[in-house]
ROFINU-310370 format. One record per residue: residue in three letters; residue number from 1; x, y, z of N, C-alpha, C in turn. Coordinates in nm, 4 decimals. Atoms other than C-alpha are relative to their C-alpha. Example, Ala and Ser with C-alpha at 12.3 -4.5 7.8 and 13.67 -1.06 7.14 Angstrom:
ROFINU-310370
<r type="ALA" seq="1" n_X="0.0890" n_Y="-0.1190" n_Z="0.0000" ca_X="1.2300" ca_Y="-0.4500" ca_Z="0.7800" c_X="0.0900" c_Y="0.1200" c_Z="0.0000"/>
<r type="SER" seq="2" n_X="-0.0820" n_Y="-0.1190" n_Z="-0.0060" ca_X="1.3670" ca_Y="-0.1060" ca_Z="0.7140" c_X="-0.0770" c_Y="0.1090" c_Z="0.0730"/>
end
This chain:
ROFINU-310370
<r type="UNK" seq="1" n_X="-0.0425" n_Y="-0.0644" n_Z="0.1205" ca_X="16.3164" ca_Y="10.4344" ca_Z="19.6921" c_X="-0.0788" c_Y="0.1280" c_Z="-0.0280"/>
<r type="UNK" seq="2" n_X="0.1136" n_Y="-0.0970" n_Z="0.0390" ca_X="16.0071" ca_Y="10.6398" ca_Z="19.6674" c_X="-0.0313" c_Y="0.1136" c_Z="0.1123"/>
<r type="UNK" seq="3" n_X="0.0587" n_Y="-0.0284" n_Z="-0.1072" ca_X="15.9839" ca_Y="10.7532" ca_Z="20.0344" c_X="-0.0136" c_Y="0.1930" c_Z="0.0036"/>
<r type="UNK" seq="4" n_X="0.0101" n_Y="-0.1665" n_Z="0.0352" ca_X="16.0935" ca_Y="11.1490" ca_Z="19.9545" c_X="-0.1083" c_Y="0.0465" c_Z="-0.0594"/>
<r type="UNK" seq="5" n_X="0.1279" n_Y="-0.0537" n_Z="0.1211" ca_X="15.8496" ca_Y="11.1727" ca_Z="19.6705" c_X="-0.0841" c_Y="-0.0076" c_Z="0.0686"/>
<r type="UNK" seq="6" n_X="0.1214" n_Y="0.0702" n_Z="-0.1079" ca_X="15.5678" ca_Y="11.0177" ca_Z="19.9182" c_X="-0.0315" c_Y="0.1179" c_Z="0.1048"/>
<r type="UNK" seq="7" n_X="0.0571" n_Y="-0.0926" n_Z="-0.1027" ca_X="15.6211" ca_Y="11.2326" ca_Z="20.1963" c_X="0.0116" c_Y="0.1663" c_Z="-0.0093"/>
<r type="UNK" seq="8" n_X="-0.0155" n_Y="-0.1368" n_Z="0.0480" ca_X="15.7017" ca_Y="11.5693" ca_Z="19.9581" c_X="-0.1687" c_Y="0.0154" c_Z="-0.0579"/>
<r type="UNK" seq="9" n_X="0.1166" n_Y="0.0021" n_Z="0.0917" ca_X="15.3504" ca_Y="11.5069" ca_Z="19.7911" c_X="-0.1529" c_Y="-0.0379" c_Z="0.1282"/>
<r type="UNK" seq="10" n_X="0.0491" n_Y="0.0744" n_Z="-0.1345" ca_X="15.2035" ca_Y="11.3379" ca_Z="20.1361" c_X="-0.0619" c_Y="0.1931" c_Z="0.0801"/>
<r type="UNK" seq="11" n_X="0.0498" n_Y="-0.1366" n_Z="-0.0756" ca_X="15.2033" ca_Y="11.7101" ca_Z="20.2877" c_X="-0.0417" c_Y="0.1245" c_Z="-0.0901"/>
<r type="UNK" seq="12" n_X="0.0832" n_Y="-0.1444" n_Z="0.1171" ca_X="15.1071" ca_Y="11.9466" ca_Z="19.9582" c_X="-0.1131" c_Y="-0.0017" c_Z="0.0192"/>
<r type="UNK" seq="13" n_X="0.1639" n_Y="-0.0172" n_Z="-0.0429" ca_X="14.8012" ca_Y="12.0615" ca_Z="19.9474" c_X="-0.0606" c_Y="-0.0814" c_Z="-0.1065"/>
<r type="UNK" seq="14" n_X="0.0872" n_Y="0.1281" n_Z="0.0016" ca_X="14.6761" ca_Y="11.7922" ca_Z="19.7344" c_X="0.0132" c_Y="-0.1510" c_Z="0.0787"/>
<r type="UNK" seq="15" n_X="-0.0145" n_Y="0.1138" n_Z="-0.1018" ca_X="14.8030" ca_Y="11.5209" ca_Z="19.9740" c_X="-0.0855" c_Y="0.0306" c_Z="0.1052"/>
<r type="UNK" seq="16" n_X="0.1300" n_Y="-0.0427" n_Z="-0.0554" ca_X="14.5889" ca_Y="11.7270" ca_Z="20.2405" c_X="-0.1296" c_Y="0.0154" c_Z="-0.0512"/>
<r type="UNK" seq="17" n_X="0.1553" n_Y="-0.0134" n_Z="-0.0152" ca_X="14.2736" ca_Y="11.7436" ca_Z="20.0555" c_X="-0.0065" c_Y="-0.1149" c_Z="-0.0378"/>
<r type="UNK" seq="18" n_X="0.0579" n_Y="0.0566" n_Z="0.0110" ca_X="14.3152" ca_Y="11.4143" ca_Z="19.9762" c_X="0.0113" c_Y="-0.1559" c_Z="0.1015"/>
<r type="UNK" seq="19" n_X="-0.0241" n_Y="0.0521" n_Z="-0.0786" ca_X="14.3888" ca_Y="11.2892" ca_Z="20.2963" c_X="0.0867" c_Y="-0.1098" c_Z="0.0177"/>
<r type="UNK" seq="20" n_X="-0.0754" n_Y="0.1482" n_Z="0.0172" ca_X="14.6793" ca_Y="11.0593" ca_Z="20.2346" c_X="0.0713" c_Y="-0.0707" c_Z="0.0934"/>
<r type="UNK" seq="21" n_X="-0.0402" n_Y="0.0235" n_Z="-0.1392" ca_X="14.8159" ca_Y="11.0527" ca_Z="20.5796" c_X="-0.1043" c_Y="-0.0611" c_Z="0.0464"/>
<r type="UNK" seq="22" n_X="0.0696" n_Y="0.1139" n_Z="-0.0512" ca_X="14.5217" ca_Y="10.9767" ca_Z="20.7429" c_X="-0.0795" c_Y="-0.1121" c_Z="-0.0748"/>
<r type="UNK" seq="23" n_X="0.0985" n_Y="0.1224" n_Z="0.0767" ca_X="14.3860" ca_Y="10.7155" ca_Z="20.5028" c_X="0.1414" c_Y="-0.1065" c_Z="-0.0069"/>
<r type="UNK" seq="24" n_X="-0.0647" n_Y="0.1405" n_Z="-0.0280" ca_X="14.7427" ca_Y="10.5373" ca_Z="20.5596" c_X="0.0614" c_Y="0.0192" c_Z="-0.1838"/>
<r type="UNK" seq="25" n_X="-0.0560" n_Y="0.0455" n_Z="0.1222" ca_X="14.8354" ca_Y="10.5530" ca_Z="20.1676" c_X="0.1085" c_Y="0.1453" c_Z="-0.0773"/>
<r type="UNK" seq="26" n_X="-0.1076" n_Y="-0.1061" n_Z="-0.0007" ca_X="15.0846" ca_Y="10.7450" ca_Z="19.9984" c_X="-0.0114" c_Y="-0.0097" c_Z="-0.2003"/>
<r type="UNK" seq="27" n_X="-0.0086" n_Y="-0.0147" n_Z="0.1513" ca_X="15.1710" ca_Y="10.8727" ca_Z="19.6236" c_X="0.0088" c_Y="-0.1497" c_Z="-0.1133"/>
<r type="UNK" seq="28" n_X="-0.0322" n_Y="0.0891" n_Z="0.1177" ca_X="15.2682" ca_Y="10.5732" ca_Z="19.4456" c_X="-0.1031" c_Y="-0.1029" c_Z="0.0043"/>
<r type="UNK" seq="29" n_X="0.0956" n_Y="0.1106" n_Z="0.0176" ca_X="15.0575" ca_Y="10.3125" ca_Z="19.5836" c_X="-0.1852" c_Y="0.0903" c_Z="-0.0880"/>
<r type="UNK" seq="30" n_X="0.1424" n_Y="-0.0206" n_Z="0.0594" ca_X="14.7538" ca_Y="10.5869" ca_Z="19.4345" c_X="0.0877" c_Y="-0.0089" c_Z="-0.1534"/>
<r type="UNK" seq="31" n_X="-0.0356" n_Y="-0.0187" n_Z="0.1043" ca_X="14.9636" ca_Y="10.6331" ca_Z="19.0995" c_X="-0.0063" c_Y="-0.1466" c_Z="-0.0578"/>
<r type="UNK" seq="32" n_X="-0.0206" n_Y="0.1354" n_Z="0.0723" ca_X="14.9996" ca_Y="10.2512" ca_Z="19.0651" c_X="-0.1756" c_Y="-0.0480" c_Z="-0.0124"/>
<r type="UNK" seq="33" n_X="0.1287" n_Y="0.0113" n_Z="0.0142" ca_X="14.6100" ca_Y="10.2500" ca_Z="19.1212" c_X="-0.0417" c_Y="0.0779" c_Z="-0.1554"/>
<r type="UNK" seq="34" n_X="0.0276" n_Y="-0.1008" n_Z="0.1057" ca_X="14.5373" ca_Y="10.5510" ca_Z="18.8407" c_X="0.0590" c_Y="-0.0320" c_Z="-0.1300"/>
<r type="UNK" seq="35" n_X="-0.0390" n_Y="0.0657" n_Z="0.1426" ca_X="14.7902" ca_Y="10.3430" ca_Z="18.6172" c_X="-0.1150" c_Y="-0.1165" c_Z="-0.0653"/>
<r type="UNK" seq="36" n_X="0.0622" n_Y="0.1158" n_Z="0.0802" ca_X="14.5505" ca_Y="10.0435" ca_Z="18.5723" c_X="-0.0928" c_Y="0.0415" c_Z="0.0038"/>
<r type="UNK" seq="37" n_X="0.1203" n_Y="-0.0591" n_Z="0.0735" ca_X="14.2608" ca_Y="10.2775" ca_Z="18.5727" c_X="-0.0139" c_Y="0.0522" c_Z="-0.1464"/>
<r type="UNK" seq="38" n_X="-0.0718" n_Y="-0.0674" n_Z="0.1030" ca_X="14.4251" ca_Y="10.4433" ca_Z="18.3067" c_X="0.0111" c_Y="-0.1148" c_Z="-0.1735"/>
<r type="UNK" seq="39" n_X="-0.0217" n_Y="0.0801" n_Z="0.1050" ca_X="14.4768" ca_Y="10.1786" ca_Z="18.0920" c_X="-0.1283" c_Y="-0.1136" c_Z="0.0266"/>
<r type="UNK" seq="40" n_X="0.1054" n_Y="0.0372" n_Z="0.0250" ca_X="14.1799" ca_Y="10.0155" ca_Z="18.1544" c_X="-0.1360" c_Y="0.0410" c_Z="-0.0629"/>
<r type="UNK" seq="41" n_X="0.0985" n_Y="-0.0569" n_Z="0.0618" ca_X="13.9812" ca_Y="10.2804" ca_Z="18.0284" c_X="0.0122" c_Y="0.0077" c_Z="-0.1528"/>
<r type="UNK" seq="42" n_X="-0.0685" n_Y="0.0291" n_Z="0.1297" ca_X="14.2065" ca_Y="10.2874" ca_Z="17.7250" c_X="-0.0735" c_Y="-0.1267" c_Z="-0.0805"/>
<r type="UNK" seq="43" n_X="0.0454" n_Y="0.1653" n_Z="0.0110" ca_X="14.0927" ca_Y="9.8984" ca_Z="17.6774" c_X="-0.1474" c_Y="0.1338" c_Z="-0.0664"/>
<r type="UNK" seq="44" n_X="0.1362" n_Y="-0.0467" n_Z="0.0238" ca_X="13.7144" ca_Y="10.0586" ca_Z="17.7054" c_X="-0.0260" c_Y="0.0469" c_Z="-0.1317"/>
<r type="UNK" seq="45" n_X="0.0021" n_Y="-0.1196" n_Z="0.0949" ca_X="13.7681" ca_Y="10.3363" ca_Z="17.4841" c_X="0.0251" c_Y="-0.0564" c_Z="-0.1266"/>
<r type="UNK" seq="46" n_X="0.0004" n_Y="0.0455" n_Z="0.1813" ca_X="13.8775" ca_Y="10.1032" ca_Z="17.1887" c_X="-0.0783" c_Y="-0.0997" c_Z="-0.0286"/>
<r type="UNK" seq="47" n_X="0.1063" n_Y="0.0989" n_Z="0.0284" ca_X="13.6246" ca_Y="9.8245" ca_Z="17.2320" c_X="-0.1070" c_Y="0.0195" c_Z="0.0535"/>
<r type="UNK" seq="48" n_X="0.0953" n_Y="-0.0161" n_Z="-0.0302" ca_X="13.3266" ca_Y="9.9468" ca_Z="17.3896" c_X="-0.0436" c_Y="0.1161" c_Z="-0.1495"/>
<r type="UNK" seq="49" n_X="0.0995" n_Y="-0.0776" n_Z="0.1431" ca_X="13.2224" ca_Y="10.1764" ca_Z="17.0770" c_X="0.0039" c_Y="-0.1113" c_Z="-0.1383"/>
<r type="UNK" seq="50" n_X="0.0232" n_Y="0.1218" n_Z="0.1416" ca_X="13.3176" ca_Y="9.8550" ca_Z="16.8130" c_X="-0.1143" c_Y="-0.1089" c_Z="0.0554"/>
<r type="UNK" seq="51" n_X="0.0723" n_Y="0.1003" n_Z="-0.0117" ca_X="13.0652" ca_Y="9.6802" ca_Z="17.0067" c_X="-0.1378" c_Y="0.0710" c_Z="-0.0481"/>
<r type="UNK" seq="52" n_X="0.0984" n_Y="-0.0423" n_Z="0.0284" ca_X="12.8058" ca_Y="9.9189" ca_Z="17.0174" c_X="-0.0588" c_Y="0.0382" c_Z="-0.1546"/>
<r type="UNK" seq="53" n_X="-0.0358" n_Y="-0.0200" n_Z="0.1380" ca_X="12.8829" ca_Y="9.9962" ca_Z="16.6561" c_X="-0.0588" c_Y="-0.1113" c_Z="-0.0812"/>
<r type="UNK" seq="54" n_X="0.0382" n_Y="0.1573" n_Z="0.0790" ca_X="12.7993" ca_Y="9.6169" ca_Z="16.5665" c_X="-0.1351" c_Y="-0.0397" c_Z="0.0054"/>
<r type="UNK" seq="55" n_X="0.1768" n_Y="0.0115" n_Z="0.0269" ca_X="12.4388" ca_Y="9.6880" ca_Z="16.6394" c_X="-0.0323" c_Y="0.0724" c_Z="-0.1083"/>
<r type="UNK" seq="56" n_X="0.0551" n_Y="-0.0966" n_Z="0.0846" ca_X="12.4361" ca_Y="9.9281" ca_Z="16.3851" c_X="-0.0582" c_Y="0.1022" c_Z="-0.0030"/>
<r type="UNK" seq="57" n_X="0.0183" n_Y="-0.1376" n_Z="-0.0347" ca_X="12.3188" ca_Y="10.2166" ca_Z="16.5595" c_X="-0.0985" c_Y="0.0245" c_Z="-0.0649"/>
<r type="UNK" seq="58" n_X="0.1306" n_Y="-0.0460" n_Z="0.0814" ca_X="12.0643" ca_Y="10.4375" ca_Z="16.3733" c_X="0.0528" c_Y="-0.0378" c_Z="-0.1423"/>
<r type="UNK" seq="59" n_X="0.0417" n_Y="0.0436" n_Z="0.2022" ca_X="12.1656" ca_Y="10.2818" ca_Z="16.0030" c_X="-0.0373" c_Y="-0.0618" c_Z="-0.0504"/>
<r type="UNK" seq="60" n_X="0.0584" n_Y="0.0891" n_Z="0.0535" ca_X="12.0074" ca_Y="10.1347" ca_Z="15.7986" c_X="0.0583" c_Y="-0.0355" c_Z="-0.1400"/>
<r type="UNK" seq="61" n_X="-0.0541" n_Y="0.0207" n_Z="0.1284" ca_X="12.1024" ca_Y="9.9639" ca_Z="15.4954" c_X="-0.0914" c_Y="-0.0075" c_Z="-0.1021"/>
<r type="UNK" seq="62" n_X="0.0736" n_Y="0.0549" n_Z="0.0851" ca_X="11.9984" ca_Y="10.0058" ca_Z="15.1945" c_X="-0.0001" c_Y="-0.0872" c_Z="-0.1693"/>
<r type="UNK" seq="63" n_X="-0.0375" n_Y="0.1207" n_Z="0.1127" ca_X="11.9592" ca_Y="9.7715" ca_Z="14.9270" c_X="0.0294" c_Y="0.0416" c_Z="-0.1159"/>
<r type="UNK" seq="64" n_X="0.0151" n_Y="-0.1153" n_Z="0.0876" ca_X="11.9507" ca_Y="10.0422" ca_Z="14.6398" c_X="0.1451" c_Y="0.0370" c_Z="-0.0430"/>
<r type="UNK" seq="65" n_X="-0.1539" n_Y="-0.1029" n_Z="-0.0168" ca_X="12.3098" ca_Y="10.1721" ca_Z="14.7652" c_X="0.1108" c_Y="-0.1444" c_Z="0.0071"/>
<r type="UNK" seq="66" n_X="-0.0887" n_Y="0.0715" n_Z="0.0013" ca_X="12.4707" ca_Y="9.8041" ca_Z="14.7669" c_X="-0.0033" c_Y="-0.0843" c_Z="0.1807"/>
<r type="UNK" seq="67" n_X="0.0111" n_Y="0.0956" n_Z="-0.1263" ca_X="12.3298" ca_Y="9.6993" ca_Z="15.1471" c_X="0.1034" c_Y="0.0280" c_Z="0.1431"/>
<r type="UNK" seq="68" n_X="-0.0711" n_Y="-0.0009" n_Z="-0.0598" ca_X="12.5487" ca_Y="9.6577" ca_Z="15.3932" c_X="0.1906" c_Y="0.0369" c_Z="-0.0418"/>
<r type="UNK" seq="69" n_X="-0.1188" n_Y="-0.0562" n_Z="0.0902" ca_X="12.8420" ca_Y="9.7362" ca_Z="15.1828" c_X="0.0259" c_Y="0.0861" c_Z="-0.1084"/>
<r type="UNK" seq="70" n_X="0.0112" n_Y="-0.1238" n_Z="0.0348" ca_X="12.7200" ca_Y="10.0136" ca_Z="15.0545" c_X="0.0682" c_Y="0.0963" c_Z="0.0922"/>
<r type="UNK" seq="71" n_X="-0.1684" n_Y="-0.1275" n_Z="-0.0172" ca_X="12.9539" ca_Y="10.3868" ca_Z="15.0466" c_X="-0.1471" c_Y="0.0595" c_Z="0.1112"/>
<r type="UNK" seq="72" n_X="0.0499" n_Y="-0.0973" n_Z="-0.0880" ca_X="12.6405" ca_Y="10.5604" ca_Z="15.2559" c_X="-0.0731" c_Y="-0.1082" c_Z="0.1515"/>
<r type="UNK" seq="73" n_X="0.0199" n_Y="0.0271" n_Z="-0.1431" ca_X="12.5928" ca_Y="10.2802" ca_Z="15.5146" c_X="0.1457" c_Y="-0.0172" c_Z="0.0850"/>
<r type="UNK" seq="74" n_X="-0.1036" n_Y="0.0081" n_Z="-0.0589" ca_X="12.9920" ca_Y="10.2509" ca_Z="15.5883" c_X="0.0445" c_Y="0.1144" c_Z="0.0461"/>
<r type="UNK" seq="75" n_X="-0.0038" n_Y="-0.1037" n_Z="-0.0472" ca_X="13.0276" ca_Y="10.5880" ca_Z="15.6108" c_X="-0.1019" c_Y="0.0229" c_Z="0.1166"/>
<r type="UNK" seq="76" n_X="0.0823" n_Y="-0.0223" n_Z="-0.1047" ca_X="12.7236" ca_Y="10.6355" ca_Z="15.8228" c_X="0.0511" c_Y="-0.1082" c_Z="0.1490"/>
<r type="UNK" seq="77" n_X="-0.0447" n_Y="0.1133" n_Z="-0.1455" ca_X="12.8750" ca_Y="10.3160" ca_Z="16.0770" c_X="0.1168" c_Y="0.0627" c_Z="0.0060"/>
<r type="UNK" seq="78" n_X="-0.1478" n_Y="-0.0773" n_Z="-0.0311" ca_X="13.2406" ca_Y="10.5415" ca_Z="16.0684" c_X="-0.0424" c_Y="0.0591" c_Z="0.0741"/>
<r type="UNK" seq="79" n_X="0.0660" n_Y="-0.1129" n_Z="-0.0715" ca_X="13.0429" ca_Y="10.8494" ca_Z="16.1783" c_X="-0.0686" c_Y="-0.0510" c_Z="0.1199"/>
<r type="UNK" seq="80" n_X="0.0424" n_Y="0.0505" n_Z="-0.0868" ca_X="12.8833" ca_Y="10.6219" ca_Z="16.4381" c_X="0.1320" c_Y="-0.0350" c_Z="0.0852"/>
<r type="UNK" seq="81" n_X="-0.0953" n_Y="0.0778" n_Z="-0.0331" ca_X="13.1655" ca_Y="10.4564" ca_Z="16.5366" c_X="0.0800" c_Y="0.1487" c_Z="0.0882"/>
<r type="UNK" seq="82" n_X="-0.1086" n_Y="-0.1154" n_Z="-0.0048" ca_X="13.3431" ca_Y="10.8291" ca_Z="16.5876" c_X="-0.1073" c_Y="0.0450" c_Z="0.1599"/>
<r type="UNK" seq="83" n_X="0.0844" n_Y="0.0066" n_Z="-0.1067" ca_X="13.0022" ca_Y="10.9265" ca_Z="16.8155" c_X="0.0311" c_Y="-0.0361" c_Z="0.1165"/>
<r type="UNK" seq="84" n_X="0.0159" n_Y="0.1276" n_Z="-0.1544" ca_X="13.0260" ca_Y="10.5945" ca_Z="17.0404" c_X="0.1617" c_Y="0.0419" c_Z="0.0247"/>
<r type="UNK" seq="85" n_X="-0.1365" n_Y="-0.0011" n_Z="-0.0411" ca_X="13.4020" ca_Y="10.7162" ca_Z="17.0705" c_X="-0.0192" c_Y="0.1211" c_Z="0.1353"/>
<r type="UNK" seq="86" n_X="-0.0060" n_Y="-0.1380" n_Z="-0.0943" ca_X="13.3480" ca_Y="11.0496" ca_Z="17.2225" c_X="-0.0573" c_Y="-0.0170" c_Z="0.0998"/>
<r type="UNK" seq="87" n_X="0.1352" n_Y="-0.0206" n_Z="-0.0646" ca_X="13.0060" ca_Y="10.9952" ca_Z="17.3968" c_X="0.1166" c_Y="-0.1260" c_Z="0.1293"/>
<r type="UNK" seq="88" n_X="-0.0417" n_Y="0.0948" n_Z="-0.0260" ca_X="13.2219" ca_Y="10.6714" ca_Z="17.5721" c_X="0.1630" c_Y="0.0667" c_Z="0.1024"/>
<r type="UNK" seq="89" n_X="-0.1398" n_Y="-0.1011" n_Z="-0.0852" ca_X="13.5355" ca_Y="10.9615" ca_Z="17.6714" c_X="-0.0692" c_Y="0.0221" c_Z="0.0788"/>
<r type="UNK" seq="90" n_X="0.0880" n_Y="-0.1354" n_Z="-0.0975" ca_X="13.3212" ca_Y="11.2044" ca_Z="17.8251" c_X="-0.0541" c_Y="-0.0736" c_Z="0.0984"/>
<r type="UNK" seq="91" n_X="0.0286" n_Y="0.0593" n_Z="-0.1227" ca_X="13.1086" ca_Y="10.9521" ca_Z="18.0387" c_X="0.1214" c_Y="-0.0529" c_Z="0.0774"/>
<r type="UNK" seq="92" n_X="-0.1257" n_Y="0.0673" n_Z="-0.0763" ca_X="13.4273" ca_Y="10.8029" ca_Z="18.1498" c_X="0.0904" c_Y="0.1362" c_Z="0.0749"/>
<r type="UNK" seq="93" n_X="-0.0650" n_Y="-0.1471" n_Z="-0.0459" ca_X="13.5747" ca_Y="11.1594" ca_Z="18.2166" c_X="-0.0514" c_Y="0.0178" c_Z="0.1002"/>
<r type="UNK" seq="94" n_X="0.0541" n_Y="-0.0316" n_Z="-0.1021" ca_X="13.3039" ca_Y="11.2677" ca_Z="18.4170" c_X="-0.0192" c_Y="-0.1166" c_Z="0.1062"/>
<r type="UNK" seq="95" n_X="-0.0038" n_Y="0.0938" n_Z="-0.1286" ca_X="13.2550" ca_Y="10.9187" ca_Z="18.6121" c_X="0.1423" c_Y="0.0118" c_Z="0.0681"/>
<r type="UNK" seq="96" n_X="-0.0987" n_Y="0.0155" n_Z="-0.0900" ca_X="13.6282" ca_Y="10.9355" ca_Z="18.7093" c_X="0.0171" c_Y="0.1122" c_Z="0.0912"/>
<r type="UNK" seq="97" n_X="0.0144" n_Y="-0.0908" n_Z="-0.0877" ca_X="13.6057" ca_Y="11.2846" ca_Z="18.8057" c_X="-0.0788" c_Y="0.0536" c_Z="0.1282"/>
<r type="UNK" seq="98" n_X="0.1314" n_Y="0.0567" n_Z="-0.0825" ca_X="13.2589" ca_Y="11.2206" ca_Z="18.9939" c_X="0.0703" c_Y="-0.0885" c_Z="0.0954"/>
<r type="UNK" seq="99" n_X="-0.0091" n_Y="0.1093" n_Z="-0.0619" ca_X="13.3971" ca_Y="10.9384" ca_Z="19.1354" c_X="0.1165" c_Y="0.0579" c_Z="0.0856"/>
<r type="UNK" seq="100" n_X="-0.1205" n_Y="-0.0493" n_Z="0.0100" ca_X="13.7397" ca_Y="11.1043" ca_Z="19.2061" c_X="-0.0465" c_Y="0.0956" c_Z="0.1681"/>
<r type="UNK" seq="101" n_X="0.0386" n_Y="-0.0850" n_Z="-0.1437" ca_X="13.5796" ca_Y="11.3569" ca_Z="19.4503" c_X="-0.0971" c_Y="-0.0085" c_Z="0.0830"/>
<r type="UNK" seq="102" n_X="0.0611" n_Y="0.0503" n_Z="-0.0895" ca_X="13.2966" ca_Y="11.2147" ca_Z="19.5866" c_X="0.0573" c_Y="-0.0947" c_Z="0.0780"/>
<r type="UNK" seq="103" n_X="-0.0576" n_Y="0.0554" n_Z="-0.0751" ca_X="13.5032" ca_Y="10.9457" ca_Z="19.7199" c_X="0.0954" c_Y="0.0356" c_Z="0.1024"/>
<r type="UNK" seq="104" n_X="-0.1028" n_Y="-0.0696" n_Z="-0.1065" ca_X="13.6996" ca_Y="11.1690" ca_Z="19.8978" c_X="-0.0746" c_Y="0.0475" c_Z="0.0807"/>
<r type="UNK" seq="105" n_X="0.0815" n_Y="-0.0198" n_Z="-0.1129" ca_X="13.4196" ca_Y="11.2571" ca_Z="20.1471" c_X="-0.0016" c_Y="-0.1221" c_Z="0.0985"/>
end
């Protein structure tokens, strides 16, 4: 079904630099790989910062402002929460991209 797409993408010049002939594999079987990377990072990206988040990061509560349910420690765990979001892209960006072309040596 796929075999055109395979061997139109198989000889471009990213199929040559990323050797898909001689490594034997072809467009879809990497696209069906990059899908469950894809959505596995997704996964990451929405529960790896609510975990780190549940340590509480640099806030502290204070007892003054209502504690833990105080307006300047929920805000301060949002603004955390927003942090562990980005900081959690970006390493994941650069490891796939890292990973992406070093593995191709």
């Amino acid at each position: 079904m796929f075999e055109g797409l395979n061997t139109a993408i198989n000889a471009s010049p990213i199929g040559r630099f990323f050797k898909m002939e001689e490594r034997n594999t072809n467009f879809t079987t990497e696209f069906a790989g990059a899908t469950a990377t894809f959505l596995t990072l997704a996964y990451i990206l929405a529960v790896n910062p609510r975990i780190l988040a549940d340590s509480g990061g640099p806030c502290v509560p204070n007892e003054a402002d209502g504690g833990i349910f105080g307006d300047t420690y929920v805000q301060c765990m949002e603004e955390i929460k927003r942090e562990y979001i980005t900081s959690t892209a970006l390493c994941s960006m650069f490891g796939c991209l890292l990973m992406g072309l070093v593995a191709n040596l």
